[in-house]
C-alpha positions in Angstrom: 0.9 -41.6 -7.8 4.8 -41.4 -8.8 5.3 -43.4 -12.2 7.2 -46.8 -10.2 9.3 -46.7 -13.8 11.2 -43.9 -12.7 13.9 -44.5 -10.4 13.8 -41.7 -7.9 15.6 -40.3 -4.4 13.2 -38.9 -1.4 13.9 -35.8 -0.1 11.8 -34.2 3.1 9.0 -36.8 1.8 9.1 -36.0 -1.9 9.8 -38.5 -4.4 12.2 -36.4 -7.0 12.7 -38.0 -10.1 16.4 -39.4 -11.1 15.8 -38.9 -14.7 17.9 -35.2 -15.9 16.4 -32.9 -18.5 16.0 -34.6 -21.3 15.4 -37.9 -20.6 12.4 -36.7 -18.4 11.3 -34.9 -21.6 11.4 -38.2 -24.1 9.3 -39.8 -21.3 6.7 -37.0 -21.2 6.1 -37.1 -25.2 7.1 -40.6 -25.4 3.9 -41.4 -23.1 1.8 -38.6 -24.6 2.4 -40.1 -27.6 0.6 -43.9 -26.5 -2.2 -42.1 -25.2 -1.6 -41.5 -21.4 -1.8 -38.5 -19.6 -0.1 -37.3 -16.1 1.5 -34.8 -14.1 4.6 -33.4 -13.2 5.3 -31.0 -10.6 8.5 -28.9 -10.5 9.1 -28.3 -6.7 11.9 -25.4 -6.1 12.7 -24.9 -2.5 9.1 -23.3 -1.7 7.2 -25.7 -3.1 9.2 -28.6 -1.1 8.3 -26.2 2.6 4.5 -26.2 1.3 4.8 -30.1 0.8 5.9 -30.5 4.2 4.5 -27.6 6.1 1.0 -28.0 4.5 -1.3 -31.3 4.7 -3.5 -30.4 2.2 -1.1 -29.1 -0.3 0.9 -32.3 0.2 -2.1 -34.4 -0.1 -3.1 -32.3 -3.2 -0.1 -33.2 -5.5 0.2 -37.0 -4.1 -1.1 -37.8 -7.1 1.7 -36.1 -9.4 3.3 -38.7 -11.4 6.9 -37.0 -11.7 8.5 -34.6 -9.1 11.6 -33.1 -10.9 14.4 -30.8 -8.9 13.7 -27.4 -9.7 15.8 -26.0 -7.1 19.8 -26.2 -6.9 19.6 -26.6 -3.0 17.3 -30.3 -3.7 20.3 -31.4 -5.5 22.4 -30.7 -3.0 20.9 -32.0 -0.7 20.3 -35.3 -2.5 24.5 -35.7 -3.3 25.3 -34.6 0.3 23.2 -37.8 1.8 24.7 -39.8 -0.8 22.0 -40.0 -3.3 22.5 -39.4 -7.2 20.0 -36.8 -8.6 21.4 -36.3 -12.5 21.0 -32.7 -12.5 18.4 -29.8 -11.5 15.6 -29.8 -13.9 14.0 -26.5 -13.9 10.1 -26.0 -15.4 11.5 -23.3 -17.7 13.9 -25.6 -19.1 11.5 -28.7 -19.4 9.1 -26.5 -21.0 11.2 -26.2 -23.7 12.7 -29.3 -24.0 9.5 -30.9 -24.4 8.1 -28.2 -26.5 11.2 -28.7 -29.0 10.3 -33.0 -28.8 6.7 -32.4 -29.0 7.3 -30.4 -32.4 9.5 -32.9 -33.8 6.8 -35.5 -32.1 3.0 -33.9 -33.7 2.4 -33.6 -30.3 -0.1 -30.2 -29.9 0.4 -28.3 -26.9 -1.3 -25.8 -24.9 -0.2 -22.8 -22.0 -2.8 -21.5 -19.3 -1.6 -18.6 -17.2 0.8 -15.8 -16.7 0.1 -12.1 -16.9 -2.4 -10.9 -19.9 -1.1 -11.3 -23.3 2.0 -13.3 -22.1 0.9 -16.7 -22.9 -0.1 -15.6 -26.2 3.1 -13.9 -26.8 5.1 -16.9 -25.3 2.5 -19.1 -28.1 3.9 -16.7 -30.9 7.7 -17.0 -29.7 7.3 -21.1 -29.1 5.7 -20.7 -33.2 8.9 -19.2 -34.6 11.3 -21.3 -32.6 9.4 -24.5 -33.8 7.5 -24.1 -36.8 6.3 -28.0 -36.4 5.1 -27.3 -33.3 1.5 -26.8 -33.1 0.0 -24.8 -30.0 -3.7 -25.5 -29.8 -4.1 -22.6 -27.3 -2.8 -20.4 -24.8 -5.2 -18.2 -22.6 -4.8 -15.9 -19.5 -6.8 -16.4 -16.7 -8.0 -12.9 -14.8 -6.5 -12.4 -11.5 -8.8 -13.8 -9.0 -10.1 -16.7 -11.1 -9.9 -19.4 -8.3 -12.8 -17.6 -6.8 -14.6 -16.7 -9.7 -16.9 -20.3 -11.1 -17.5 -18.5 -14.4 -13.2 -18.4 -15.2 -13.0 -21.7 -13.8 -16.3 -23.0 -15.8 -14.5 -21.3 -19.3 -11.0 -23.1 -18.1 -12.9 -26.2 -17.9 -14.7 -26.1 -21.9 -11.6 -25.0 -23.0 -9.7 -28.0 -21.4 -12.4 -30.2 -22.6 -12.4 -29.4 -25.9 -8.6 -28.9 -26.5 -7.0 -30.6 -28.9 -3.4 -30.7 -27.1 -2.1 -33.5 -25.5 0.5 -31.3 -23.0 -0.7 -28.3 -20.9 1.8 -26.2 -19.5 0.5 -24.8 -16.4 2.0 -21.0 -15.5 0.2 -19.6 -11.9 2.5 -20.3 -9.8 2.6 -22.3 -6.8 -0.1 -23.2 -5.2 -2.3 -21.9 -8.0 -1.2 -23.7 -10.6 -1.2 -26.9 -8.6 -4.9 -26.4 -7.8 -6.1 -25.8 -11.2 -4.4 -28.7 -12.6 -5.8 -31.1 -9.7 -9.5 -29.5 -11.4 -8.8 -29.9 -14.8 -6.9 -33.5 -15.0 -10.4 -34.2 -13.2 -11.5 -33.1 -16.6 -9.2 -34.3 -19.1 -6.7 -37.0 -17.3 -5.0 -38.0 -21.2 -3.0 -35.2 -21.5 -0.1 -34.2 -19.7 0.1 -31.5 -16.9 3.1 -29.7 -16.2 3.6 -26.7 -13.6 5.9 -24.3 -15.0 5.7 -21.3 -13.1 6.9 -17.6 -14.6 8.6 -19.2 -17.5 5.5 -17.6 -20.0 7.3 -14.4 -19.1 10.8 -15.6 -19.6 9.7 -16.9 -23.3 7.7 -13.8 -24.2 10.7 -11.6 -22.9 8.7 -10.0 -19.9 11.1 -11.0 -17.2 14.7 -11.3 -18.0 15.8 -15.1 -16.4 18.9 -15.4 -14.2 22.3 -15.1 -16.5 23.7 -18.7 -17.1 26.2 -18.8 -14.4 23.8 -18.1 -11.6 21.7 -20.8 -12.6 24.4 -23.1 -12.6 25.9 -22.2 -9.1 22.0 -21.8 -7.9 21.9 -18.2 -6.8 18.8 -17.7 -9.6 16.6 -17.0 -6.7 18.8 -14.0 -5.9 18.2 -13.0 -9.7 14.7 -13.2 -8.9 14.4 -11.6 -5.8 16.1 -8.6 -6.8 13.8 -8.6 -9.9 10.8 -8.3 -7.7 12.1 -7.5 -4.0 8.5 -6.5 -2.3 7.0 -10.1 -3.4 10.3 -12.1 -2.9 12.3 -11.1 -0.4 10.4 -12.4 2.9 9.4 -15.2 1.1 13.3 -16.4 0.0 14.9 -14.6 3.1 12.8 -15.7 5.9 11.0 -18.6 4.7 13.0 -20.6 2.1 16.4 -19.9 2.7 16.4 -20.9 6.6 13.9 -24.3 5.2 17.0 -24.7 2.9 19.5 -24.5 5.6 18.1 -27.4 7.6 17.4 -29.3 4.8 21.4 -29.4 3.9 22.1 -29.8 7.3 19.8 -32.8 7.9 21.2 -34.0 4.9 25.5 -34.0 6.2 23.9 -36.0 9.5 22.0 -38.3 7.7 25.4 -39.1 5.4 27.6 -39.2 8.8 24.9 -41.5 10.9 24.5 -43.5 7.6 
């Protein structure tokens, strides 16, 4: 269940977060630090269709305790109805926010996911950046592990007997989101945070979106063009007309206000 601390602004049935980059960070270690756990989804535009397109998926991450706006569009669509998101808060940048507080914090953490060797190159990258910060594991999962009970039987020992108190979470969506409704099952004081490609981003595998298209929100057309057989009917046909209702619901929802 969403933290009631947190003031936050629905959109299409998901309760996004108010808090902006860093303050969502302090939270994260702040409560990591007194001993309780939770989860924080990062919904971009795709993950906000599932939620309201699938029953189960939205069902699955009811229980998240902080939704935060990945995608540039959600922010929009927030300050068009009138509402006051402070700013986008993308997974890749939380990740290193609170990987920069939990360093300065003791606060070990731990990455699951992205393609072989990048969570352990991302580990060695997150090691120079902050040498406080201890990383208490990083491991790959093989593709197919969702069907495979002996991956998800070595996921769950090494959840169990981590030693980190955040998990950064790198499948995907809705991979990563079904793994960490498993292992918070498992271990429900640490903190479980979606993050998506951004193992690759760190470890220099996939170049991220230059500054400026982040900031006017075309990182999806970064992206896309980066891998165009995987993206483009999922951005072109799905998202971006999902996105275009979703502004538009939002001007006459302002005007009927």
């Amino acid at each position: 269940m969403v933290d009631k601390a947190i003031p936050c602004v629905e959109l299409e049935g998901v309760p996004f977060s108010c808090l902006g980059l860093a303050e969502t960070g302090r939270y994260i270690v702040e409560a990591a630090k007194e001993g309780r756990g939770g989860w924080v989804v990062t919904p971009n535009v795709d993950i906000v269709r599932r939620i309201v397109r699938d029953a189960l998926f939205k069902h699955l991450v009811s229980s998240a305790d902080i939704f935060t706006p990945d995608g540039a569009p959600i922010v929009w669509a927030a300050r068009l109805r009138g509402d006051k998101l402070a700013e986008r808060v993308p997974g890749s940048d939380l990740f290193l926010s609170v990987c920069e507080k939990s360093a300065r914090g003791g606060l070990p953490v731990a990455l699951i996911g992205g393609n072989p060797g990048v969570a352990e190159a991302a580990a060695i990258i997150l090691r120079d950046r902050y040498p406080l910060l201890e990383v208490a594991g990083s491991v790959c999962p093989e593709f197919g592990f969702e069907k495979d009970e002996r991956q998800l039987t070595e996921l769950d020992e090494f959840v169990r007997h981590s030693s980190a108190r955040i998990v950064f979470v790198g499948l995907g969506s809705p991979k990563q989101e079904h793994l960490i409704s498993r292992l918070r099952g498992i271990r429900s004081d640490i903190w479980w945070i979606g993050v998506g490609v951004t193992f690759s981003f760190v470890a220099g595998e996939m170049a991220r979106a230059p500054k400026w298209m982040q900031v006017i929100g075309l990182e999806w057309l970064h992206r896309m063009v980066l891998e165009p057989r995987r993206l483009i009917r999922r951005y072109l046909i799905d998202d971006l007309p999902f996105a275009l209702v979703m502004l538009l619901k939002a001007v006459i929802y302002r005007i009927l206000r």
